[in-house]
Every structure is written in structure tokens, then in C-alpha cells.
VOPABA-554154 format. One record per residue (C-alpha): residue number from 1; residue in one letter; chain; x, z, y. Coordinates in steps of 0.5 Angstrom, whole numbers, plus 500, padded with zeros to 3 digits. Layout:
BEGIN
nr = NUM	rest = A	kette = A	east = X	up = Z	north = Y
...
//
This chain:
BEGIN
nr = 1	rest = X	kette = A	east = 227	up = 477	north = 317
nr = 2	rest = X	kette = A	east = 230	up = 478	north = 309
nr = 3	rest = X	kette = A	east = 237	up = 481	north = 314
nr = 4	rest = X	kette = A	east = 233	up = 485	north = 319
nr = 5	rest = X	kette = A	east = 230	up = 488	north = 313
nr = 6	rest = X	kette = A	east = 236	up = 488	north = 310
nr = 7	rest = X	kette = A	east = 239	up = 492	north = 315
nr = 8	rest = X	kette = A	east = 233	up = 496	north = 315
nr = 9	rest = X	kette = A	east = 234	up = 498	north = 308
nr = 10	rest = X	kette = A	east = 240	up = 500	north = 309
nr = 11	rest = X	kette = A	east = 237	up = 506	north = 314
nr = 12	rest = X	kette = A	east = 232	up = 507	north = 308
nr = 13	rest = X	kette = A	east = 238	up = 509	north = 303
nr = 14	rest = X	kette = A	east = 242	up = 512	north = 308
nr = 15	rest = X	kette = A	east = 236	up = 518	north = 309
nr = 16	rest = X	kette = A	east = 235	up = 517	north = 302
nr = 17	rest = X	kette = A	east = 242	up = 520	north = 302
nr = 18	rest = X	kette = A	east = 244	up = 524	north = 307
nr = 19	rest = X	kette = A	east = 237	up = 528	north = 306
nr = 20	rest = X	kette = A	east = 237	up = 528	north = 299
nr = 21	rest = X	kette = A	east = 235	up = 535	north = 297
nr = 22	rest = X	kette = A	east = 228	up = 535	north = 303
nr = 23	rest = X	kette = A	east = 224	up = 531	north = 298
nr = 24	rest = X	kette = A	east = 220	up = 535	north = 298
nr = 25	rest = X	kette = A	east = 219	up = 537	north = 305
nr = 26	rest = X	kette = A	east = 219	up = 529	north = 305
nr = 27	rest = X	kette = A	east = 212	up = 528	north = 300
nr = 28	rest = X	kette = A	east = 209	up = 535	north = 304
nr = 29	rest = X	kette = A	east = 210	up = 530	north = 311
nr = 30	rest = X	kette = A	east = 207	up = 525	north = 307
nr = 31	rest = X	kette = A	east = 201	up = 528	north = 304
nr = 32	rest = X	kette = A	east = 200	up = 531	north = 310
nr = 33	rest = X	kette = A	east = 198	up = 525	north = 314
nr = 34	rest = X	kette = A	east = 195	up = 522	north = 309
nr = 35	rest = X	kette = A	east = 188	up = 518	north = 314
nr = 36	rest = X	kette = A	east = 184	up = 522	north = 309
nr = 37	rest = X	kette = A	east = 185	up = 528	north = 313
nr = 38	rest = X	kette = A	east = 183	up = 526	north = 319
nr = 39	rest = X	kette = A	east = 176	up = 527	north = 315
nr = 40	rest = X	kette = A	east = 178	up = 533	north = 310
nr = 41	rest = X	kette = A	east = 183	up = 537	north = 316
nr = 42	rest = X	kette = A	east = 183	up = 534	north = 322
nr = 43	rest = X	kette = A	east = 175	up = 533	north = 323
nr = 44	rest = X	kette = A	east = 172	up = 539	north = 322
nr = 45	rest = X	kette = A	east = 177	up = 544	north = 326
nr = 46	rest = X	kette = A	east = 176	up = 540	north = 332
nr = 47	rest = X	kette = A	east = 169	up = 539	north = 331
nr = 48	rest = X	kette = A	east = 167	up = 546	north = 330
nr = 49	rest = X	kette = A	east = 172	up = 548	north = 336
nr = 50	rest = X	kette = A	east = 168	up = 543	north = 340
nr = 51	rest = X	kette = A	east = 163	up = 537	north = 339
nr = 52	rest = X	kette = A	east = 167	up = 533	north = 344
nr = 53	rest = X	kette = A	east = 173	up = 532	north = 342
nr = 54	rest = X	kette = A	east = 170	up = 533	north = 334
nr = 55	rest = X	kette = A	east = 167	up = 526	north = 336
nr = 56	rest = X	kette = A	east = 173	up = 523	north = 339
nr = 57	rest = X	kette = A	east = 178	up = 525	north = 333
nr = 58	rest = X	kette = A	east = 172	up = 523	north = 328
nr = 59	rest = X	kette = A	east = 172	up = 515	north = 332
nr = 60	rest = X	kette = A	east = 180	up = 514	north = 333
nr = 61	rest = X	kette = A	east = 181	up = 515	north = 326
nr = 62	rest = X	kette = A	east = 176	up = 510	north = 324
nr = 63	rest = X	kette = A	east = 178	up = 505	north = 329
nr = 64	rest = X	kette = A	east = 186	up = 507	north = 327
nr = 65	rest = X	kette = A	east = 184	up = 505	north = 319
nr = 66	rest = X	kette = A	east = 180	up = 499	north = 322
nr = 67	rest = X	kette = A	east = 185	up = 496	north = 327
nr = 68	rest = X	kette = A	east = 190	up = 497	north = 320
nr = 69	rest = X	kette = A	east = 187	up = 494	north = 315
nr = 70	rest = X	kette = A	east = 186	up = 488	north = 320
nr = 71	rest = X	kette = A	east = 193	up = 488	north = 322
nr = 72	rest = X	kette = A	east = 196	up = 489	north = 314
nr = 73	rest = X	kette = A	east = 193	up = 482	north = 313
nr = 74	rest = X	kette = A	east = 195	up = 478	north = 319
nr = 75	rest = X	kette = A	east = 202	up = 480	north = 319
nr = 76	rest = X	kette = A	east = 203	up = 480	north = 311
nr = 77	rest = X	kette = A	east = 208	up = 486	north = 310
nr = 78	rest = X	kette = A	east = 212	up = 488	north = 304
nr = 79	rest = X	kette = A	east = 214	up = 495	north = 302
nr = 80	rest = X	kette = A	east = 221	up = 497	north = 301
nr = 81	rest = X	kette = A	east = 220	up = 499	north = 293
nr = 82	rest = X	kette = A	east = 218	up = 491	north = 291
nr = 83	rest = X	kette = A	east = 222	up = 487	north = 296
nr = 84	rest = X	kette = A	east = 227	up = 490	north = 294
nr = 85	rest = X	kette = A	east = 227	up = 487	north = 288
nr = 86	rest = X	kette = A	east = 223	up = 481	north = 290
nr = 87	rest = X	kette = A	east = 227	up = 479	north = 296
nr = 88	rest = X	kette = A	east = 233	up = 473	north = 294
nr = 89	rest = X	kette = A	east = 237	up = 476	north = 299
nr = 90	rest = X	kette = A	east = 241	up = 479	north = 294
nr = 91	rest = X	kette = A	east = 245	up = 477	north = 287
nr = 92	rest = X	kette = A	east = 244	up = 480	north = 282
nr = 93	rest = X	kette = A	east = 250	up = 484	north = 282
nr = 94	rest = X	kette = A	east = 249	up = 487	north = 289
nr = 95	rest = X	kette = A	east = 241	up = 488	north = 289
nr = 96	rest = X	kette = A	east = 241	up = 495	north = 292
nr = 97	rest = X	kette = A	east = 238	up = 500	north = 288
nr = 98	rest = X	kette = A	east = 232	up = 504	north = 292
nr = 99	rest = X	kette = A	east = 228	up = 511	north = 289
nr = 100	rest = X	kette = A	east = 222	up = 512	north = 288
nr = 101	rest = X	kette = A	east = 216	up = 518	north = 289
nr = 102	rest = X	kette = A	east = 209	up = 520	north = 286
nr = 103	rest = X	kette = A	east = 207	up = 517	north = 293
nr = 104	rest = X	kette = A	east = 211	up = 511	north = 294
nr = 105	rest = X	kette = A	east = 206	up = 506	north = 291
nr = 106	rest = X	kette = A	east = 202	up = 505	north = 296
nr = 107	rest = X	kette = A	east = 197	up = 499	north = 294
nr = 108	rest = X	kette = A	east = 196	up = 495	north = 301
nr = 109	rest = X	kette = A	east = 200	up = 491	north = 305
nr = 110	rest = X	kette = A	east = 205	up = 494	north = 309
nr = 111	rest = X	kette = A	east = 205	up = 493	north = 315
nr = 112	rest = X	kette = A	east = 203	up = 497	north = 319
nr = 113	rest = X	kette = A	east = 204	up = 503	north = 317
nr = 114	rest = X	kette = A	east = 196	up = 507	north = 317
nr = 115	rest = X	kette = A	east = 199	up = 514	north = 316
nr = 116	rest = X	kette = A	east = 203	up = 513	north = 323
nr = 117	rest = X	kette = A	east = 198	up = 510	north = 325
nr = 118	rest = X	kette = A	east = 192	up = 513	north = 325
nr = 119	rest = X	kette = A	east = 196	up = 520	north = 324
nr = 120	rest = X	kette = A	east = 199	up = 519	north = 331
nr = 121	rest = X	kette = A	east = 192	up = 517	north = 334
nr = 122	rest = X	kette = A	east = 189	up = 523	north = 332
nr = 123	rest = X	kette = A	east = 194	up = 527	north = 335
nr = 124	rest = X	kette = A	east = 195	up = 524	north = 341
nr = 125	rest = X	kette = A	east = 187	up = 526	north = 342
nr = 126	rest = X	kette = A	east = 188	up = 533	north = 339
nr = 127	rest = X	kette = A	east = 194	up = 535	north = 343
nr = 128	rest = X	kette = A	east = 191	up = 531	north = 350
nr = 129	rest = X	kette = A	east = 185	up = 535	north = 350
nr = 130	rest = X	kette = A	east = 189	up = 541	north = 348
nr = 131	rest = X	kette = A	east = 193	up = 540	north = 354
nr = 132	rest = X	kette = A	east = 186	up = 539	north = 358
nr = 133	rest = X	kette = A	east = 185	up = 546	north = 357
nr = 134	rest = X	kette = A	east = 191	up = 550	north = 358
nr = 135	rest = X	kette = A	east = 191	up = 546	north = 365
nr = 136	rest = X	kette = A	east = 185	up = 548	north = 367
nr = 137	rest = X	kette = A	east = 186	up = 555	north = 364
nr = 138	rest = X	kette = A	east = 193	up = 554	north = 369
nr = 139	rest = X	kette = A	east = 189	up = 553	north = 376
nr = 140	rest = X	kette = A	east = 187	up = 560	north = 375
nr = 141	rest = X	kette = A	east = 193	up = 564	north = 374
nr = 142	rest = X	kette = A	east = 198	up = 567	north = 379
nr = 143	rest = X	kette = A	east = 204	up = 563	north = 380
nr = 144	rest = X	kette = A	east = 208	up = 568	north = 375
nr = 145	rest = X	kette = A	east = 203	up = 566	north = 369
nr = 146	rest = X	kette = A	east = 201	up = 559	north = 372
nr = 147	rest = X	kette = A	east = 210	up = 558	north = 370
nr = 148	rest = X	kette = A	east = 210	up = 561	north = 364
nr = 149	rest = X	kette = A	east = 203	up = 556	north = 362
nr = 150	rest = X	kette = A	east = 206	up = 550	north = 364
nr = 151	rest = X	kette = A	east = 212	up = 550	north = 359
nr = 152	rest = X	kette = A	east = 206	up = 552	north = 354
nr = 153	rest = X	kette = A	east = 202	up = 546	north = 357
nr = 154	rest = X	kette = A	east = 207	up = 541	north = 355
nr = 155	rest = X	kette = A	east = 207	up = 544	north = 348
nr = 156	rest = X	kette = A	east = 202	up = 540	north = 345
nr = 157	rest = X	kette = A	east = 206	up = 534	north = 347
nr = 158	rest = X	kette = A	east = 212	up = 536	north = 344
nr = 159	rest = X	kette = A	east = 208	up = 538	north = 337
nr = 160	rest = X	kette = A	east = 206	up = 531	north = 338
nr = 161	rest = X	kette = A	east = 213	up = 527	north = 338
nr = 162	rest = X	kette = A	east = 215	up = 532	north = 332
nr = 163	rest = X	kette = A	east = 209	up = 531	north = 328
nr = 164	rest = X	kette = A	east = 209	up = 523	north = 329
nr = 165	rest = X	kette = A	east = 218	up = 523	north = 328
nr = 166	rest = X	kette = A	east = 216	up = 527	north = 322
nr = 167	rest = X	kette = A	east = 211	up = 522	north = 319
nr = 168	rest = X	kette = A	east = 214	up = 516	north = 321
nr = 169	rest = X	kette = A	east = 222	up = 519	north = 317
nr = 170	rest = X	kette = A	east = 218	up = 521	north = 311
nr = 171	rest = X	kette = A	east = 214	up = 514	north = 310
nr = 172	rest = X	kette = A	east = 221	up = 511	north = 311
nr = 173	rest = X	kette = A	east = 225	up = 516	north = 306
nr = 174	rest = X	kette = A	east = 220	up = 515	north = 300
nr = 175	rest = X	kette = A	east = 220	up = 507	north = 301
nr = 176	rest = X	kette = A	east = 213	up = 506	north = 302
nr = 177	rest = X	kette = A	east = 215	up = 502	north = 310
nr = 178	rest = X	kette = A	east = 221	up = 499	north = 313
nr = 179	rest = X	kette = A	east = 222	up = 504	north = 320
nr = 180	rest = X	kette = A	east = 219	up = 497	north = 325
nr = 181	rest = X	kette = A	east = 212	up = 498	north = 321
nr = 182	rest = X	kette = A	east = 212	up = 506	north = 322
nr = 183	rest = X	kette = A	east = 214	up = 504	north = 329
nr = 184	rest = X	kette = A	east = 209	up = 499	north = 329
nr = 185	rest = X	kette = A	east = 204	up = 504	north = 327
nr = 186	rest = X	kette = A	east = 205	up = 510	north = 331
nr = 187	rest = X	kette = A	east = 205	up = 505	north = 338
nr = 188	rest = X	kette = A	east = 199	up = 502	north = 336
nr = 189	rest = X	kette = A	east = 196	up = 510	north = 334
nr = 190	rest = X	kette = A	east = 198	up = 512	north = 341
nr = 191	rest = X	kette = A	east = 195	up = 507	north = 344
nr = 192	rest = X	kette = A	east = 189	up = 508	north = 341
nr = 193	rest = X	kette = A	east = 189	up = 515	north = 343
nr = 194	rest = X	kette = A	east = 189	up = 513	north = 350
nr = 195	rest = X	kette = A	east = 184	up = 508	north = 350
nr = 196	rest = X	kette = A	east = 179	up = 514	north = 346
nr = 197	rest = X	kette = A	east = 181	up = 520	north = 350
nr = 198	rest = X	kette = A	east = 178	up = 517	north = 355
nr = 199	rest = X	kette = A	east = 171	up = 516	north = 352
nr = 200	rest = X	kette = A	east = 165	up = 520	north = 352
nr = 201	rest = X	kette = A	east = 162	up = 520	north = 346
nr = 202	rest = X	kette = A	east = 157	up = 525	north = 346
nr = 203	rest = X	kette = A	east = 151	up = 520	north = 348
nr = 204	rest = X	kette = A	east = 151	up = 515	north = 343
nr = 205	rest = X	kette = A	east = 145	up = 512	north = 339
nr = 206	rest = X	kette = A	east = 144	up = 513	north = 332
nr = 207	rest = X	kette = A	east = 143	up = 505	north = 333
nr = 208	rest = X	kette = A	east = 150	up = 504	north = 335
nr = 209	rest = X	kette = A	east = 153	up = 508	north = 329
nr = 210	rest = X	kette = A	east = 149	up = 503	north = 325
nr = 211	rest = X	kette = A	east = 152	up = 497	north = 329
nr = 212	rest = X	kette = A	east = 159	up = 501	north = 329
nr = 213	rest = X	kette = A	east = 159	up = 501	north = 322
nr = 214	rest = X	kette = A	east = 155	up = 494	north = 320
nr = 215	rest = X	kette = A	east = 161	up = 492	north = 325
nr = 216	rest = X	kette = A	east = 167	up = 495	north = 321
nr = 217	rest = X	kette = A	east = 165	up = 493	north = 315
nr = 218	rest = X	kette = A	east = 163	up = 485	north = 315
nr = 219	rest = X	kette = A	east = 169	up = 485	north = 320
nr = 220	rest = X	kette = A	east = 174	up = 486	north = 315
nr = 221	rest = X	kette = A	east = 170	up = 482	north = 309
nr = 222	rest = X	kette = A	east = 169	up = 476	north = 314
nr = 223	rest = X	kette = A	east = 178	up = 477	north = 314
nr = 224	rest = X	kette = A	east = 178	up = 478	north = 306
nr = 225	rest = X	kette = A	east = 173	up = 471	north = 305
nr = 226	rest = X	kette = A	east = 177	up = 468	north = 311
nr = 227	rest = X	kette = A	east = 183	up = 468	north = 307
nr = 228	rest = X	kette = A	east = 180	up = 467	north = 300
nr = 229	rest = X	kette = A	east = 177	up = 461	north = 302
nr = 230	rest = X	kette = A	east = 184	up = 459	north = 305
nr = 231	rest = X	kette = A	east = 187	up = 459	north = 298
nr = 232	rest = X	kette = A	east = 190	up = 466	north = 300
nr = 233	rest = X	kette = A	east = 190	up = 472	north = 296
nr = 234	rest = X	kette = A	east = 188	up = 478	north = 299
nr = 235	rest = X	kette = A	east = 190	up = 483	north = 294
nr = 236	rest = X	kette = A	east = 197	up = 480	north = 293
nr = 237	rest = X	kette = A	east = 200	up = 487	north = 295
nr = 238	rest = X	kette = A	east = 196	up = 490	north = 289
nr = 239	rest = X	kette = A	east = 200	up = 485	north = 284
nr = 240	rest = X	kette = A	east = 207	up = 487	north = 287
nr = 241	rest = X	kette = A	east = 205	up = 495	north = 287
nr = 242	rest = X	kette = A	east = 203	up = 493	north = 279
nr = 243	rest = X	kette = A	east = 209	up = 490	north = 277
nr = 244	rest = X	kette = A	east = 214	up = 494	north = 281
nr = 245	rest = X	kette = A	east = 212	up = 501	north = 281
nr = 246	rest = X	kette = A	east = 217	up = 506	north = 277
nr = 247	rest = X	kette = A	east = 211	up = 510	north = 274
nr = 248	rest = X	kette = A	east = 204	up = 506	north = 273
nr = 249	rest = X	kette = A	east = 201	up = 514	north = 274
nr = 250	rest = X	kette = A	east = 203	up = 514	north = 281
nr = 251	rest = X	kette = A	east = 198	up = 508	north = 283
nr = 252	rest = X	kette = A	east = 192	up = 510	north = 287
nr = 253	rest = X	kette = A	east = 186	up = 505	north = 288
nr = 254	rest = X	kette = A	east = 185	up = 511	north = 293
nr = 255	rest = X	kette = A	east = 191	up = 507	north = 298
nr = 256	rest = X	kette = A	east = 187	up = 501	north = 298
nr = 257	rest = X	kette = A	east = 184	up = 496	north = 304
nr = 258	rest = X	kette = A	east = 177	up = 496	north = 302
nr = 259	rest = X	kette = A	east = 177	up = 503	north = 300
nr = 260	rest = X	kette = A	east = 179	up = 506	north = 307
nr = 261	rest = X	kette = A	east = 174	up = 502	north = 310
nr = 262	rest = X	kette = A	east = 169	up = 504	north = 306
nr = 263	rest = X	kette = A	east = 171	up = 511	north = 307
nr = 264	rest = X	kette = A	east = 170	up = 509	north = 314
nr = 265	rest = X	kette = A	east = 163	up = 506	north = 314
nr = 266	rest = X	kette = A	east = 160	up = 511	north = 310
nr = 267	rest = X	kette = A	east = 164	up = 518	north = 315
nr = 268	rest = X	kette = A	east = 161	up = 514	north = 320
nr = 269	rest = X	kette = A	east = 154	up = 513	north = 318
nr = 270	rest = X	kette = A	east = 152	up = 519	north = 317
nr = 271	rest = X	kette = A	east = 156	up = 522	north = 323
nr = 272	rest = X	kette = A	east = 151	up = 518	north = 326
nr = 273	rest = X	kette = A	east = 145	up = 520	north = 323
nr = 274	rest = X	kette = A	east = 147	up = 527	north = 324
nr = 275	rest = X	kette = A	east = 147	up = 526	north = 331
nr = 276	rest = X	kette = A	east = 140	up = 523	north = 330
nr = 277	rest = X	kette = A	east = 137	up = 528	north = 327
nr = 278	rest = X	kette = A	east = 137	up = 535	north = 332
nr = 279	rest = X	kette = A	east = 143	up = 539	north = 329
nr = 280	rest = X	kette = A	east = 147	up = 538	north = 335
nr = 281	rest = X	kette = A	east = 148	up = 546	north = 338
nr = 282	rest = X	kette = A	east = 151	up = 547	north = 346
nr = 283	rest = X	kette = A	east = 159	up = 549	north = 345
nr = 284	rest = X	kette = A	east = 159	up = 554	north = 350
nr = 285	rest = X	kette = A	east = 166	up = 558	north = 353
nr = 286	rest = X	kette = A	east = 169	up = 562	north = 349
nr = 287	rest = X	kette = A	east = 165	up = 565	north = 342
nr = 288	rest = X	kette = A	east = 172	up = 563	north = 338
nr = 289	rest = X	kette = A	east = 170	up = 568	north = 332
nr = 290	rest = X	kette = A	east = 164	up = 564	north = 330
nr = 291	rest = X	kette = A	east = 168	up = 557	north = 331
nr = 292	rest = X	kette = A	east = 173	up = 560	north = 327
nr = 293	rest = X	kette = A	east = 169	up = 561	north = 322
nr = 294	rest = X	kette = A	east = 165	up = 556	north = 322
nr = 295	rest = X	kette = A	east = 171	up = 551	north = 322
nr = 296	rest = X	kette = A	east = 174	up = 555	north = 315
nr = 297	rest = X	kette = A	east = 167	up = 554	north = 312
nr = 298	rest = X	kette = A	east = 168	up = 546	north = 313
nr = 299	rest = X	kette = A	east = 175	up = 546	north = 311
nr = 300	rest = X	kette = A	east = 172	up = 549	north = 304
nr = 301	rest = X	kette = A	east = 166	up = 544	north = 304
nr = 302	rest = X	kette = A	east = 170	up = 539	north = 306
nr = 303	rest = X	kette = A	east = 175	up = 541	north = 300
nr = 304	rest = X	kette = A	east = 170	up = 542	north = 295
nr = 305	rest = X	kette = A	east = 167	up = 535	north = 296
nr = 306	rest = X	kette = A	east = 174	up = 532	north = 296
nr = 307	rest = X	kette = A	east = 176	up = 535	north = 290
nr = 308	rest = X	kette = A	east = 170	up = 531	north = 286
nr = 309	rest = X	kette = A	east = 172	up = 525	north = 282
nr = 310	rest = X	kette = A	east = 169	up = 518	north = 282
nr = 311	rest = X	kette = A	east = 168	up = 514	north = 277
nr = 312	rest = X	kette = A	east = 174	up = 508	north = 277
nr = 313	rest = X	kette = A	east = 171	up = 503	north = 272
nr = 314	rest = X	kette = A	east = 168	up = 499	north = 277
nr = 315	rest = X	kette = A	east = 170	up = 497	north = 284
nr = 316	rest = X	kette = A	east = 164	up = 496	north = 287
nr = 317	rest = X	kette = A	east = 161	up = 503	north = 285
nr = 318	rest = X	kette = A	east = 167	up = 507	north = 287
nr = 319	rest = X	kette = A	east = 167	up = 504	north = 293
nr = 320	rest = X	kette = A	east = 160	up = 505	north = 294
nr = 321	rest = X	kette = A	east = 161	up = 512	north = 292
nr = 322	rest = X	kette = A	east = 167	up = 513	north = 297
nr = 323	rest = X	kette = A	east = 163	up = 512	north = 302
nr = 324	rest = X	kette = A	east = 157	up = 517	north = 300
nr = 325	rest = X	kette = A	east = 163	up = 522	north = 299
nr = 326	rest = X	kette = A	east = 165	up = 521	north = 305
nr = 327	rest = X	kette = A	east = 159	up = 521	north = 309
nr = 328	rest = X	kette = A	east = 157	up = 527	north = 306
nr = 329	rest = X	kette = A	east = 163	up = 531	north = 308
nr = 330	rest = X	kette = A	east = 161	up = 529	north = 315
nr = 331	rest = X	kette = A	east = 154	up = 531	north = 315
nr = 332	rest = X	kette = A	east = 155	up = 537	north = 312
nr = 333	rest = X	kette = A	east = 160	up = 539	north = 317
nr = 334	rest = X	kette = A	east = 155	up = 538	north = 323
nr = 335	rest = X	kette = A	east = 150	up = 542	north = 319
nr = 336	rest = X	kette = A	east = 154	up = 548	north = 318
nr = 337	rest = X	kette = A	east = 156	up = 548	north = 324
nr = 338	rest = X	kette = A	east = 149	up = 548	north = 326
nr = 339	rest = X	kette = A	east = 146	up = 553	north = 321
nr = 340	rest = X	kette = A	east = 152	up = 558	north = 323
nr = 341	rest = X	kette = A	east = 150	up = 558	north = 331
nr = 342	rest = X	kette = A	east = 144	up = 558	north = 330
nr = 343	rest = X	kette = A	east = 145	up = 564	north = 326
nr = 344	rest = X	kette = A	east = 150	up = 567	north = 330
nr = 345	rest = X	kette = A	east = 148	up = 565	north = 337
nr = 346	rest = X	kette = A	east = 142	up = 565	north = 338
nr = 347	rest = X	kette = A	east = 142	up = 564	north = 344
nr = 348	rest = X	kette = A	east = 146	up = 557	north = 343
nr = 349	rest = X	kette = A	east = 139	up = 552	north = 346
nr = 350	rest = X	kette = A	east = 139	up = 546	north = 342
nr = 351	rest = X	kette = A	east = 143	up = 539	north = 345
//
């Protein structure tokens, strides 16, 4: 495994190199498909353009961090920017060098990559409702339009494949993941992205959400308890990040397992419990101004939140709060979205 990463790490140095002046665009690619989006950016957007396709994006991501966290811990994977300094396949004299970034020094395992992963998920539901729609628009057209709307029913699909070869190029050229991990991850995501596109969600029961949740949650602390008890630490990533960051300012305890799955618990609840209480409106055809608008007016509420510092002193709280934070952005976009129709659209009946 120490040569194939080897070989791998070659290809990290090689970008690194030959891509020297895009780090910039690198980190943008990178910070855009941070998992958190898909609650601050991705989430909102769809769920003001449709309630369905909200919910889908809302569960795949759930599902993406969660199948990440439990395949971090199974396959124990290292990132680059400290095997390379832990590895004994190098000399002293040999061991190569590695740059490191302000997002480089992710906390967790590495294996597979969650940025891939749950970004490739999303999308894949995302692009595949969008390419629904343009398909069914095409059925109506005259031949001349349907041609021209079938080259544009296959953009989505190309948006995917740039935004997912994107993603997994900038994980690797900032030595956060070796190239099978983001491979891994965004195979993974497009599976998942099949399995939910499929679904309907809409008919769920608050009850089921509260399962949900349970689920996840005691899931991965029954794995994090499995472990202890096996005299394994779990959080072995969290020391080798410590030691082996170049800049103790770019460690985030944002990036860690249990955060995301306490981000996960809390965004799911309260979608929940939003869908329990009657603030669900009817999405009609068309009304694509109001949509709009209500989608700009969550992005700014979700931002809003988002931009509110959690108290870092204690683990347990800032994980609890972590969950509050993110339940609150997914409630409240749902009653924004209600109010707005409700207001606006008068005749929207409730569903």
C-alpha cells in the first residue's frame, strides 16, 4: 500500500507543480464543496424551486456524510500532508516534500473523500431533476426546438462530470486526499444520487425523521464505542493532523466526524419537524420570481446563521450547538418559503 501511495503521491506533486499558480482556484473548488453547502447553498435553492427535489438534496447529503463517517473509520485512511512524514517508505534523504494550504488539515480520516462524496451526490440528484424537467419540456416542442433542447438536456450531466472532476482535482492538489479516496468518494456519491433520486420523500412521517436521526446518531457512536472497546482510537486522525499541519490556525474542529453527524442529526430533525407542522405550500408550475426570491432570502438567512460562532471550549456543547445551528437553517427555510407563498400566492392551498 506504502508504493501505490507513493505513486500516488507523485501525481499530488505533479499538480502541485504544473498547476502552481490555480491555488487559488483550487481553494474556491475546495471551499465550494465543503458538505456544509449542501445545508447553506444547495438546500435552499432546490427546496424553494421545488419541495421535492429540497428533500431529496436535504436526504442524499445526510446519507453521503453518514455512509462517510462509517467508511472513514472502517478503511482507516491517511491523508497525504502526514503520510508523508509518517510513511517508512521514504529515507530521510528522499522523503519528498508536499505544500500545504489553509484547507489542507482536515481532521478526520481520509478515506473516502466527504467533499466527493457528498458533493457528487447532491449534484448527481440536482442535475438529474434538472434533466427530468428539460425532458419533459422537450416532448412538447416542434422537431427543430426538441434538437436544439436535447443538446441542452445533456448539459446538466456535463455540469456534473465538471463540477465532480473539479472537486476531486483540488481535494488532491491541496494534499487533503490521495486520487482512489476522492475516486472512492464520488463513486460512492453517484451511487447514492441514483438510489435517491428514486425516492419520494414528500409523504414521510415526523416519526420517521425522529428514527432517522436516532439512527444516524447512535449508528456512528455504537462504531466510535466498537472501536474503543477494541483498544482502537478513533480519533488517531486528530493527533496526526496536530502533529503534522504546518500552521496550527488551519485546524478546524469543524472538519471533525462527530461534528458532521451532529450537523446531520440536528438539519434532519427539524426538517422534520417542519414537515409535521402545516408549512408545507403546493409548488405550482411556473411562479419562478417568487421562487427566486424566496431562494435569495434563505440564502441570506442561511448565511446569517452560518456566520454565528460556537463556543469552542467544550466539545459536547459545540456539538449540541452544531446541531441547533443547522436545525435552525433548515426550519427556517421552510417557513420562509411558506410565509413568502402565503403572501404572495394566495392561491397556493396548503400541503
Amino acid at each position: 500500500m506504502d508504493a501505490f501511495q507513493a505513486a500516488e503521491l507523485g501525481v499530488l506533486q505533479h499538480l502541485q507543480v504544473s498547476f502552481y499558480h490555480w491555488d487559488k482556484v483550487m481553494l474556491f473548488l475546495s471551499r465550494a464543496s465543503d458538505p456544509r453547502n449542501s445545508f447553506l447553498w444547495y438546500f435552499p435553492v432546490a427546496f424553494c424551486l421545488s419541495r421535492a427535489v429540497g428533500l431529496k438534496v436535504i436526504w442524499v447529503a445526510i446519507a453521503a456524510e453518514w455512509c462517510n463517517a462509517i467508511m472513514k473509520w472502517l478503511l482507516h485512511g491517511d491523508r497525504p500532508y502526514w503520510w508523508v512524514h509518517e510513511t517508512k517508505f521514504y529515507t530521510a534523504e528522499d522523503r519528498p516534500e508536499v505544500d500545504q494550504f489553509e484547507l489542507t488539515c482536515e481532521t478526520g480520516p481520509g478515506s473516502p473523500s466527504g467533499h466527493a462524496m457528498v458533493t457528487t451526490a447532491v449534484f448527481f440528484v440536482m442535475m438529474s431533476e434538472l434533466a427530468s424537467h428539460i425532458q419533459l419540456r422537450n416532448r412538447s416542442q416542434a422537431n427543430d426546438i426538441r434538437d436544439r433542447d436535447r443538446f441542452i438536456g445533456r448539459l446538466p450531466w456535463l455540469l456534473l462530470v465538471f463540477m465532480t472532476t473539479g472537486v476531486c482535482i483540488s481535494r488532491v492538489y491541496i494534499a487533503t486526499h490521495f486520487p482512489h479516496q476522492v475516486v472512492l468518494g464520488a463513486a460512492t456519491g453517484i451511487v447514492l444520487g441514483e438510489i435517491f433520486v428514486r425516492l419520494r420523500l414528500e409523504s414521510l412521517s415526523f416519526g420517521r425523521y425522529i428514527f432517522f436521526s436516532a439512527f444516524f446518531f447512535l449508528s456512528i457512536y455504537g462504531q466510535y464505542a466498537f472501536l474503543c472497546g477494541l483498544n482502537f482510537d478513533p480519533m488517531w486522525s486528530l493527533k496526526l493532523a496536530m502533529q503534522w499541519c504546518a500552521e496550527k490556525t488551519w485546524l478546524n474542529l469543524d472538519t471533525m466526524l462527530f461534528y458532521a453527524v451532529a450537523r446531520d442529526v440536528g438539519a434532519l430533525a427539524f426538517i422534520g419537524l417542519a414537515e409535521a407542522l402545516p408549512l408545507t405550500v403546493q409548488d405550482r408550475v411556473g411562479q419562478y420570481p417568487l421562487k427566486l426570491a424566496t431562494a435569495v432570502l434563505c440564502l441570506v438567512y442561511a448565511q446569517g446563521i452560518e456566520s454565528i460562532a460556537l463556543p469552542r471550549d467544550n466539545l459536547y456543547v459545540f456539538y449540541v450547538l452544531g446541531a441547533c445551528k443547522y436545525g435552525l437553517v433548515s426550519l427556517g427555510v421552510v417557513i420562509i418559503k411558506f410565509v413568502l407563498f402565503k403572501i404572495f400566492s394566495p392561491k397556493v392551498k396548503n400541503g
